[in-house]
LOMI-18033 format. One record per atom (N, C-alpha, C): residue in one letter; x, y, z. Coordinates in steps of 0.05 Angstrom, whole numbers, plus 5000, padded with zeros to 4 digits. Layout:
BEGIN
AXYZ...
***
This chain:
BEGIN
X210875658327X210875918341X213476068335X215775888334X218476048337X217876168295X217376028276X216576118257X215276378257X212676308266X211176548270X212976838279X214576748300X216477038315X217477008285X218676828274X221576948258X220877178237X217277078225X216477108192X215577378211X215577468236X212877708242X215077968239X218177868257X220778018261X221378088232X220777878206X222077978190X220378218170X218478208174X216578318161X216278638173X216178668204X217078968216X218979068203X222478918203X224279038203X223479078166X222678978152X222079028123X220579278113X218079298138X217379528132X219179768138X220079758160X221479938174X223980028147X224779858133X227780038119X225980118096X222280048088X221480138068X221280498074X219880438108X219080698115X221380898117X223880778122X226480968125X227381028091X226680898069X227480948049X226081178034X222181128051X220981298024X221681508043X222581578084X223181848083X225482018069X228181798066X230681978053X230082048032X228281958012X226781987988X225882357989X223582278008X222982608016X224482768020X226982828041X228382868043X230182998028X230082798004X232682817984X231183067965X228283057963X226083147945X227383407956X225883467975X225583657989X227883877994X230483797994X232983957993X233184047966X232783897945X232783837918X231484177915X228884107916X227284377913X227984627930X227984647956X230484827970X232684977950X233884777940X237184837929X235985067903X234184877883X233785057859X231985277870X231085367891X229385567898X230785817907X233085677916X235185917929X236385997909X237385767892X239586007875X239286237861X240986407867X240386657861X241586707823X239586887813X240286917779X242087207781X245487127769X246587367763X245087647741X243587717750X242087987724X244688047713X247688097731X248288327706X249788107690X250687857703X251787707682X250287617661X247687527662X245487537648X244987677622X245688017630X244388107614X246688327604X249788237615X251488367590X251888367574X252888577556X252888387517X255188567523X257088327511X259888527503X261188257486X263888387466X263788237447X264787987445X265987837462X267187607475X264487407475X261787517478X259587377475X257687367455X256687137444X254287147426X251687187436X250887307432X247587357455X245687237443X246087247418X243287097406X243986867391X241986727380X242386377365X239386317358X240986267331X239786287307X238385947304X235385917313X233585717299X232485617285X231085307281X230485237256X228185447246X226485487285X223385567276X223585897265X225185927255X225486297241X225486407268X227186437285X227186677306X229686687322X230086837325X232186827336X231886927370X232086737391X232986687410X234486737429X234186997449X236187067464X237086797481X238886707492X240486487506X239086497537X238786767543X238486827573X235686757580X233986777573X230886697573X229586507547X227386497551X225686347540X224086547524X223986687543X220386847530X221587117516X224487187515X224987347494X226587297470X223887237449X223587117431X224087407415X226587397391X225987617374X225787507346X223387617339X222787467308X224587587287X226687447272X228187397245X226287537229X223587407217X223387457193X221987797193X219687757167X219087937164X220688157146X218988327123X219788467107X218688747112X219988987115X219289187113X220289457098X220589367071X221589477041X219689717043X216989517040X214389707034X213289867056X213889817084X213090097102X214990427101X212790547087X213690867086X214891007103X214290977133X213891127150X216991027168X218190817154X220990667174X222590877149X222190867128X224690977116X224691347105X222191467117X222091707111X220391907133X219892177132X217392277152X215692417132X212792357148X211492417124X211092837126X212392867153X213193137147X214993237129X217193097124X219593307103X218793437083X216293367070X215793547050X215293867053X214093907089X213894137090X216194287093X219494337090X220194447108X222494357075X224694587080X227594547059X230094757066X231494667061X234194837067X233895127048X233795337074X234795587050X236595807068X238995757051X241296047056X241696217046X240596267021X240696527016X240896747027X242896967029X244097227039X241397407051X240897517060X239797777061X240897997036X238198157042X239598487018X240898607034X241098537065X243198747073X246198617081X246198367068X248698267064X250198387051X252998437058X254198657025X255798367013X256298456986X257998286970X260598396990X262498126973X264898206987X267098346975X266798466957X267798696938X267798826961X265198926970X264899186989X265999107013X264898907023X266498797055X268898737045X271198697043X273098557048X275498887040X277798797067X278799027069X281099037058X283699177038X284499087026X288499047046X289598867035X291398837059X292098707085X289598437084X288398367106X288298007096X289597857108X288497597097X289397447122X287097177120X286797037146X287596737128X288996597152X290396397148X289896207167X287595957166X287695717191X289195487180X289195267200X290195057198X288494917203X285794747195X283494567207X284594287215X284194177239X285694057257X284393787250X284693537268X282793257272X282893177234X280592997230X280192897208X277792957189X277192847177X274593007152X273493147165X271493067179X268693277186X269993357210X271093377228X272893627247X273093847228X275493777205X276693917180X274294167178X272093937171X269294087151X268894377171X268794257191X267594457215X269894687215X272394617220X274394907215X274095007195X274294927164X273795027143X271495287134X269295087149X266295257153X266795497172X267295477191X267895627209X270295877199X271895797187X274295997177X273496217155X271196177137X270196297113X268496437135X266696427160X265996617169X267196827190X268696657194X271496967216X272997057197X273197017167X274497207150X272397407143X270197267142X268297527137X267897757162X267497567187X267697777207X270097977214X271997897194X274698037200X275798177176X274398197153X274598277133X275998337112X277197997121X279597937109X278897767087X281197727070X282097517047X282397277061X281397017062X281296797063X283396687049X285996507052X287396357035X286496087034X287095937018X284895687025X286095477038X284795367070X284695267084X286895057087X288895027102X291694747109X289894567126X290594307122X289694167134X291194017149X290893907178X293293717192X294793597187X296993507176X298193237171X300593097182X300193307213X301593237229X300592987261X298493047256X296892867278X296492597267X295192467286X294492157288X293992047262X292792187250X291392137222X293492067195X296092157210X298792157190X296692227150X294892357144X293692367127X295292677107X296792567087X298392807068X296592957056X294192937056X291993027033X291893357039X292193487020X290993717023X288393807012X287394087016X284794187011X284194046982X285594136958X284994076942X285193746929X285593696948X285193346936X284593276954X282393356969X279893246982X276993416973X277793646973X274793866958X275993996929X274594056915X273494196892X274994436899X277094606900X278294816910X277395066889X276695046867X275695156842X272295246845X272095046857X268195086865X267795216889X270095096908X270095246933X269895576928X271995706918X272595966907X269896116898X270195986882X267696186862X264896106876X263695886886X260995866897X261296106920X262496126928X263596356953X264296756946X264296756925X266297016917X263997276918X261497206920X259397366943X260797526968X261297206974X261597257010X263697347016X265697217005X269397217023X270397327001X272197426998X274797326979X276197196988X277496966966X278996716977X280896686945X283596636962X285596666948X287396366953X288496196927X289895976932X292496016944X293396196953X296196246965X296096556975X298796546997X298196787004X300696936992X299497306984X300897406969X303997496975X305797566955X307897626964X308097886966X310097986982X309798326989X313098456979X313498616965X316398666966X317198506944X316598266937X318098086925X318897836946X317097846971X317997576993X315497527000X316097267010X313797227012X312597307048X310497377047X308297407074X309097257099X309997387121X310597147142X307897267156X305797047163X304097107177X303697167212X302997257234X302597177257X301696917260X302496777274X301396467285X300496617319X296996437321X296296487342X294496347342X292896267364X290896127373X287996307382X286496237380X283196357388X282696187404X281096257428X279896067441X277495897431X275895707442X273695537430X271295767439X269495737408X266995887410X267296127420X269796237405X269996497400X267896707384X267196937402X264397047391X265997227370X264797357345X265597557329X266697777348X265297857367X267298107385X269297967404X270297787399X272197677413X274097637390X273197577362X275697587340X275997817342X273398017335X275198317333X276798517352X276598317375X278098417400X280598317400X281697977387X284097887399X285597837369X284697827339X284997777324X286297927306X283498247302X282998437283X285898647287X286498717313X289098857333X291198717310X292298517308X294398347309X294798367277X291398407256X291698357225X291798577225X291298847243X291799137227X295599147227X296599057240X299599057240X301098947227X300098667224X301298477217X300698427184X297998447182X297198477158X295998157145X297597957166X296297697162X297297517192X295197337188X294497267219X294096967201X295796807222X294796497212X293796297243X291896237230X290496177267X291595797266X292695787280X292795467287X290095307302X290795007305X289194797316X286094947307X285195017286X282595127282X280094947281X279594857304X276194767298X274894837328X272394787310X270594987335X271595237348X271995387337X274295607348X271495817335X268995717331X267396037339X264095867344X263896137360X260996057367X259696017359X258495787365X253995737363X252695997347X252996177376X250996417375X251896557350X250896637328X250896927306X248997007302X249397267286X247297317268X245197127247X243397217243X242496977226X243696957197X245897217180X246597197156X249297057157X250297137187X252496887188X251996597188X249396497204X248996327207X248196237182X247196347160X246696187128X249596227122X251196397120X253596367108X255196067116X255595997133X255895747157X254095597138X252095507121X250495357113X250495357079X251595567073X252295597047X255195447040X257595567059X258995427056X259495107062X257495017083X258194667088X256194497070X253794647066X252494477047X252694477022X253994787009X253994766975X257594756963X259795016990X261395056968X263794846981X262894646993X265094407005X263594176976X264494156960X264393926951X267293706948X266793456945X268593266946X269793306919X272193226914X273893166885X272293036865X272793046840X271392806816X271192576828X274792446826X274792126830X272592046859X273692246883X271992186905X269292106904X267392336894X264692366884X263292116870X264992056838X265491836830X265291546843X266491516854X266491306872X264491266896X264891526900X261991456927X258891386904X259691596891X256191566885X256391176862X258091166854X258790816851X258390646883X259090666893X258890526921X254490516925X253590756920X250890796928X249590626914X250790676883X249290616857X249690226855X251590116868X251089806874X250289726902X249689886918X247689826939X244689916932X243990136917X241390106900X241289856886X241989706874X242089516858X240989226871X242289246899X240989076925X238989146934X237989436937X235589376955X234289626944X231789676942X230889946934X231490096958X231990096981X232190267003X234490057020X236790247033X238190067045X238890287077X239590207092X240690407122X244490367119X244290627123X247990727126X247590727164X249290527185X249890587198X253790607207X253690857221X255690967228X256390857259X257990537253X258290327282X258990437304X261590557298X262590687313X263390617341X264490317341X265190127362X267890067359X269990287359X272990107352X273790187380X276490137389X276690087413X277990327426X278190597412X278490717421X276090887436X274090867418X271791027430X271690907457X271390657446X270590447484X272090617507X275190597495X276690637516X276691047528X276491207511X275091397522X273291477529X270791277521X268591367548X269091247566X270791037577X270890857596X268090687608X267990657583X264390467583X265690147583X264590067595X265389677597X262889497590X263289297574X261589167557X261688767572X263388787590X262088617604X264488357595X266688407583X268788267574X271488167589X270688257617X272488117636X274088277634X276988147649X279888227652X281288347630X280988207608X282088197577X280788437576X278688527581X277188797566X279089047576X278689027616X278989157625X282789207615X283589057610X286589057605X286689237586X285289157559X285789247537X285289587533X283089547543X281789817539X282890077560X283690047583X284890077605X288090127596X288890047587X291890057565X291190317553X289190317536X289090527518X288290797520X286490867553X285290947560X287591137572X289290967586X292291057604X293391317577X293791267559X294891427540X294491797545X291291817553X290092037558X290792157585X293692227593X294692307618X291892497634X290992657624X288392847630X285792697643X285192417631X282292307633X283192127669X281292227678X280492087707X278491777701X278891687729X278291397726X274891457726X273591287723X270491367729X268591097727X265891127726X264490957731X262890837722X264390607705X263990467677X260190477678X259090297706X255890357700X254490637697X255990757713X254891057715X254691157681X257291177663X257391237647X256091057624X253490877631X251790697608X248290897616X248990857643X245990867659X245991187638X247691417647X247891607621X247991677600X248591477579X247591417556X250191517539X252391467561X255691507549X256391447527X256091107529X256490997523X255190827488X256690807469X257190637439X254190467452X252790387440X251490127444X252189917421X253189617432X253689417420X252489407388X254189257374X252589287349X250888987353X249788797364X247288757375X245888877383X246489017406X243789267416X242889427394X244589537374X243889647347X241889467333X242589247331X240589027319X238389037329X237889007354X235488987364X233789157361X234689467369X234289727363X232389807334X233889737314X232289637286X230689457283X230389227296X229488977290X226289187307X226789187329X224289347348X222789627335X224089717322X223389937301X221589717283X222189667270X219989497247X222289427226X224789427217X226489407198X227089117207X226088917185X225388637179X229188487173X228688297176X230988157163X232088237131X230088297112X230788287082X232288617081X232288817106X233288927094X237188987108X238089127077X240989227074X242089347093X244489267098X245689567116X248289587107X249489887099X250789827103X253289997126X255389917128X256889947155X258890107157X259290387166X261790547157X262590517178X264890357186X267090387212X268990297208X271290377224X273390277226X273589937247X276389897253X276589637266X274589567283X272989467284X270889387311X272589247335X272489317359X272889077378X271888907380X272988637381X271988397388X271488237359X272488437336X272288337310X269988237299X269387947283X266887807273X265687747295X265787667323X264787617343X263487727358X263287997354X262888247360X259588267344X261688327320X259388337301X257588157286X257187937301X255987687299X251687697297X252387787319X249787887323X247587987310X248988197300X248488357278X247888247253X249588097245X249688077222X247087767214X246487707247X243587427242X242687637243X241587887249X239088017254X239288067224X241588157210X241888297184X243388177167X242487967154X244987807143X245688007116X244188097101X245288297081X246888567089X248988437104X250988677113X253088737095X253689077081X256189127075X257489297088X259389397064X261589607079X262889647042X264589787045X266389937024X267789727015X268989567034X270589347027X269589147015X267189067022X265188857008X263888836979X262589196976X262289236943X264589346926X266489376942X268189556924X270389296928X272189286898X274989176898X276489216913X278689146917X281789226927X282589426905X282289386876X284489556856X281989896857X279789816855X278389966861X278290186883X278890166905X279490266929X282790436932X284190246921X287790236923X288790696922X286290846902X287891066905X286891236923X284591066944X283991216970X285291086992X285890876991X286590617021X288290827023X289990907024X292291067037X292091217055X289891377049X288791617062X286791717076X286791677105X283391717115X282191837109X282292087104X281092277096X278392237076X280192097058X278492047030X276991807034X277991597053X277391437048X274091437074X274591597089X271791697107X270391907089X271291977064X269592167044X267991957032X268991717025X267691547016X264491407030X264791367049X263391247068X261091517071X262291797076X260391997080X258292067058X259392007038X256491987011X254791787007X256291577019X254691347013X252491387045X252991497071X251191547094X250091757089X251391967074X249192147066X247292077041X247191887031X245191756999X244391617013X243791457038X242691297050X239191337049X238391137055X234791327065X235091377089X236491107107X236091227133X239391217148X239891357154X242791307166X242191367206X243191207219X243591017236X246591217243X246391347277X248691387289X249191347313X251291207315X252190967349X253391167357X253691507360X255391707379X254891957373X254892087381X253392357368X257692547367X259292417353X261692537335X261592697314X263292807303X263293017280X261392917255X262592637251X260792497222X257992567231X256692477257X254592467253X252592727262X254392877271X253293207272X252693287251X255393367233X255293387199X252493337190X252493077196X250592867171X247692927180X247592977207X245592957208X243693257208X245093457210X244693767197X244393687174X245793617153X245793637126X243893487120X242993277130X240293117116X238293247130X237893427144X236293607162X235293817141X237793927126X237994047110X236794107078X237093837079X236193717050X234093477055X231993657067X230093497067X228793317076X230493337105X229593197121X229192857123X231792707117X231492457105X232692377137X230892117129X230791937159X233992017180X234391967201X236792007218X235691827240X236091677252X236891507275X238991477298X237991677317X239791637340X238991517362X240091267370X239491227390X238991387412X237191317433X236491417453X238591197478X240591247484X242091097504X241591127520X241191297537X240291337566X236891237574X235491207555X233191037564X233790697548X235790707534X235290457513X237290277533X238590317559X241190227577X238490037584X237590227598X235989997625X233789787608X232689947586X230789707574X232589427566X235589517556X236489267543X237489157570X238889267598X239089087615X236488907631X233988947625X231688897631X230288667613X231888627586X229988607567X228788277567X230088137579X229787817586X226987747599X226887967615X224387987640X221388087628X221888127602X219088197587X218687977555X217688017539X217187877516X217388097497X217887947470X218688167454X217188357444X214088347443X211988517435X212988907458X212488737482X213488937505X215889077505X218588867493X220489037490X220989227460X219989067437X219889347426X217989617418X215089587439X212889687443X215690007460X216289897479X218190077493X220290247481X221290087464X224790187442X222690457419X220490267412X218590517399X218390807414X217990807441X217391067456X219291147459X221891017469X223791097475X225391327451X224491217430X225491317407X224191567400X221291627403X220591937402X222092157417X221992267384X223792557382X227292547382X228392167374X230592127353X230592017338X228892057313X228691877293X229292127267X229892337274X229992537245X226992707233X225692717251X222392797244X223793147250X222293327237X222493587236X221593707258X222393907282X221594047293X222393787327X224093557322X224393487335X225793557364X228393807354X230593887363X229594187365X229494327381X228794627383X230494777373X229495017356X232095167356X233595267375X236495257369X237595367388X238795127409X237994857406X238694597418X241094497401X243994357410X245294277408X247094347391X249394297379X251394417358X249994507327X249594777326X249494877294X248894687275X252494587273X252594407244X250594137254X249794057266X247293887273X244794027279X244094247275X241694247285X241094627272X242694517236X242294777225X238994947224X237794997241X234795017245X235295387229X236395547229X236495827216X236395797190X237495537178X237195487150X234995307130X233295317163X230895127153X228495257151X226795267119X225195487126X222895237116X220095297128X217595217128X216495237093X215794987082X214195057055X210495177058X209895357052X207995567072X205995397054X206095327031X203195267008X202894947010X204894817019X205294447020X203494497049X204394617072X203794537091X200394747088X200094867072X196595037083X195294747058X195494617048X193994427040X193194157061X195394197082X194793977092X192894107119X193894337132X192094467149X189194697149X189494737120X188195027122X189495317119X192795197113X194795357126X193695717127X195095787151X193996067150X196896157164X199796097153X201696297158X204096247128X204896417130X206396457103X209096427111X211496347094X214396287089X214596257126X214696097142X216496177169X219295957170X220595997200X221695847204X221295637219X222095407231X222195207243X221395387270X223595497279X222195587305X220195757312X218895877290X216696037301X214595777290X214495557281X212595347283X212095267316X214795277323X214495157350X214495467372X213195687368X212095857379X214996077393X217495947382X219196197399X220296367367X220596577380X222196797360X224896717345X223796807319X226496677306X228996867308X231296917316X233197107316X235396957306X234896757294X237896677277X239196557290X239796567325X241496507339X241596167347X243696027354X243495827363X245095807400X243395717418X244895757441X246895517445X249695637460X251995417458X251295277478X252295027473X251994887501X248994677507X246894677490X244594717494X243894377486X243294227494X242993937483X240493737491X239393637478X237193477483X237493237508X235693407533X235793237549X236793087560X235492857541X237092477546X239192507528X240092647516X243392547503X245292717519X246892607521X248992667524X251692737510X253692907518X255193047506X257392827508X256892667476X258792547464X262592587467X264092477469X266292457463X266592577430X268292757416X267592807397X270092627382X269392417371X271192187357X269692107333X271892227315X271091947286X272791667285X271791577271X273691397259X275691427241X278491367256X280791377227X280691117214X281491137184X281990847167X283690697177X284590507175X286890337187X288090327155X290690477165X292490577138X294090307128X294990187142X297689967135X296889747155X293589647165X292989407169X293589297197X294789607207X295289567247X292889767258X292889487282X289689767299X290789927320X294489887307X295090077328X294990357327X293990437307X294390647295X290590827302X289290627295X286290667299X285790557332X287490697347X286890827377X287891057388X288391177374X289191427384X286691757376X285391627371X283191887355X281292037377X282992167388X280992337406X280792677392X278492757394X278993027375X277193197387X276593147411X273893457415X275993467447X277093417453X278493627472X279793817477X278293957489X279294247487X281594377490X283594457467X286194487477X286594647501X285294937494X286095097512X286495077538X283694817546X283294707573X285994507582X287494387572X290494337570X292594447554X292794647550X294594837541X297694757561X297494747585X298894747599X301194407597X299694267578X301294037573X302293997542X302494257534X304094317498X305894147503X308594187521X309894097515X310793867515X308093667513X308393357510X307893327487X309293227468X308893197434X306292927434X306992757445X305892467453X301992547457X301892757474X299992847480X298393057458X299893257456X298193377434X298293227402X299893037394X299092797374X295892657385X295192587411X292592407419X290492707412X291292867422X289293117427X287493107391X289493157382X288793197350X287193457346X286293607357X284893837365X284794057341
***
């Protein structure tokens, strides 16, 4: 019996620590699942790309793998050499650049008054330059003066010695022009001394009756007038024979030097050699841009330090609101998000790019990304020598001349900011024919890429596709009269009347772009006037890094308006950043 009790006691208490084990079991289950149910997923940590991070990783199975999800899978391979429609529009044929004068243009024998000559200084770096230059051959005409040929800065950030003539054709300049202006290499001597001119300033997007109001006074007395800080110093709005003159001179009588030319079109002619078709993009991620839009890429303390340092420089610029200024489309997008951007377009792994920028932030790490989506990446430095390069390295000027032939010979050129280079470039390939242009759409392309984890990749680049109608360089995209002139030369774009009645029936003869799109053509372009979803860029190029410091390649701010700080001349420190 006492057995019986002992074997019955031991057998309860046996079950009993079974039954207490399989509950802590549950228990343990049960919190277990709790715990991973609660935790919450950082989105924005998730889904920042800034250059301190690699976002993507590169697998055996050909694809490359965002880190943050599973299901956004972006496929590596794939060739798209042979799709037509990624590297051209099958519109350009209708439509071609024409400036030609009017008959009631006078030569400038007849216009030009005698005793009268205008003198600028074109401010910032190349294509700023381009834009004063352009701009100066038509306020001599509106003022009916002798043109001397154009000084260029070489007192600003750019420390760049180069003058007109050893950066342009000064010989071609002259005579492609002697229609329009008279233009003289020096200005004349009077008496036997030489000409002291007036030094004075114009305000920005100065109209012709505002030169002949503040200008024309000053050259009947004076007899010569030399305008300082000259860019953008006249309006959008003209006539329409001004507005071809403005198109005559930036597209035909600005040409680059021999050696320059030379070299660029060498630079094209061994990236033809690589690919039958290759993309010029314009990165446009060095750290000063960052740091004047005050856009943040998700790089912590170190970012905020750095960029925040450089940002301080700009006594004028207020603090603001790094998301605010993405959700707007402020903001550079990563040269990853650029990758993706293309990759989502249909541009396959096999093809070329190559890369006109200065220092990138975040360096190879940065540009990591990029370069698995695109491993056939160059740059100037890549096909070109050191001894080869050695009589431009010196000089930004030339050495962003370089880069600008090779993005203008591009098929498709690619631009991360809407700055001078890519205003220029993208008028002039507007110009000539309409060859591919690529601007991102930032302000819709923000939220898809902070989003993009939460869909699969068919979906996300089904989206980057829509997002992208009406910036890809298709004709008739930009209305006339929408955004800066030298981007959006639409007065100098005339309709091919016999290409396009073959494809419709056509039933209208020679027009322009804007009477396609049903408004009256009057030549004019309205200031101020910009597409929508873009936004009004910071106007920054890239300087070269002269002597191998990036201290030098942060100072390039160039579209601020002096006049609008006039009142801080007398900071040297400051009007050096201005570059104006």
């Amino acid at each position: 019996m006492a057995i019986f009790l002992r074997r019955r006691l031991s057998n309860n208490h046996l079950s009993r620590c079974l039954i207490l084990a399989i509950s802590a079991s549950i228990l343990i289950l049960i919190a277990l699942i709790s715990l991973l149910a609660s935790t919450p997923i950082d989105n924005n940590n998730t889904h920042h790309h800034h250059p301190q991070h690699n976002s993507v990783i590169l697998h055996d199975n050909n694809e490359i793998q965002d880190d943050a999800a599973d299901v956004f899978r972006v496929p590596i391979g794939g060739r798209s050499s042979g799709r037509g429609d990624l590297w051209g529009s099958s519109l350009s044929k209708f439509y071609y650049g024409c400036s030609d004068a009017s008959k009631m243009f006078t030569n400038a024998e007849v216009n030009t008054v005698a005793n009268r000559y205008l003198m600028i200084t074109a401010s910032g770096g190349l294509n700023q330059q381009r834009t004063g230059i352009t701009d100066a051959v038509v306020a001599a005409r509106i003022l009916n003066a002798t043109l001397v040929v154009p000084k260029l800065d070489e007192k600003s950030f750019w420390k760049d010695s180069s003058n007109f003539s050893e950066i342009f054709n000064v010989d071609w300049f002259i005579s492609f022009l002697s229609n329009d202006v008279k233009i003289i290499k020096q200005l004349l001597q009077k008496g036997g001394k030489i000409m002291s001119p007036r030094r004075m300033r114009v305000p920005r997007k100065c109209t012709p009756r505002c030169y002949k109001n503040r200008v024309l006074p000053v050259l009947l007395k004076k007899h010569a007038v030399h305008l300082t800080k000259f860019d953008y110093r006249l309006a959008n709005k003209l006539d329409k024979d001004l507005q071809k003159l403005r198109c005559r001179v930036n597209y035909h009588a600005l040409k680059f030097t021999d050696p320059i030319l030379e070299m660029g079109k060498e630079l094209v002619r061994r990236m033809r050699m690589r690919s039958r078709h290759f993309i010029a993009l314009h990165l446009r991620f060095e750290p000063d841009m960052l740091a004047f839009s005050g856009c943040y890429y998700g790089g912590g303390e170190k970012e905020r330090r750095e960029l925040g340092a450089i940002r301080r420089r700009w006594k004028t610029l207020h603090s603001n609101n790094p998301d605010k200024e993405r959700r707007h489309g402020r903001c550079p997008l990563t040269p990853g998000e650029v990758g993706l951007m293309l990759r989502a377009l249909g541009f396959g792994s096999d093809v070329h790019i190559y890369v006109a920028s200065g220092e990138v932030y975040g360096g190879e790490e940065t540009l990591e990304p990029l370069k698995v989506l695109f491993p056939n990446f160059h740059s100037k430095d890549t096909i070109a020598s050191r001894e080869e390069l050695a009589p431009f390295s010196l000089f930004s000027s030339r050495m962003a001349a370089l880069d600008f032939i090779v993005c203008d010979e591009s098929d498709v050129f690619v631009t991360n900011n809407n700055g001078n280079m890519a205003r220029i470039l993208a008028g002039r390939r507007r110009y000539f024919g309409h060859k591919r242009t690529i601007r991102p759409n930032a302000k819709k392309l923000y939220s898809l890429f902070l989003n993009r984890t939460q869909m699969n990749w068919e979906a996300f680049a089904s989206k980057v596709r829509a997002h992208q109608r009406g910036f890809m360089g298709e004709p008739n995209e930009v209305r006339p009269g929408r955004g800066e002139f030298h981007e959006n030369p639409s007065t100098c774009i005339c309709e091919n009347s016999e290409a396009k009645a073959k494809k419709d029936s056509g039933h209208q003869s020679q027009t322009k772009i804007s009477q396609q799109n049903g408004s009256k053509d009057t030549g004019e372009s309205n200031d101020d006037q910009f597409n929508d979803d873009e936004p009004d860029w910071p106007d920054t190029d890239y300087p070269e890094n002269q002597d191998g410091t990036l201290e030098k390649d942060l100072t390039n701010v160039t579209d601020l308006d002096y006049d609008e700080f006039q009142k801080y001349e007398e900071q040297p420190e400051l009007e050096e950043l201005l570059s104006d």
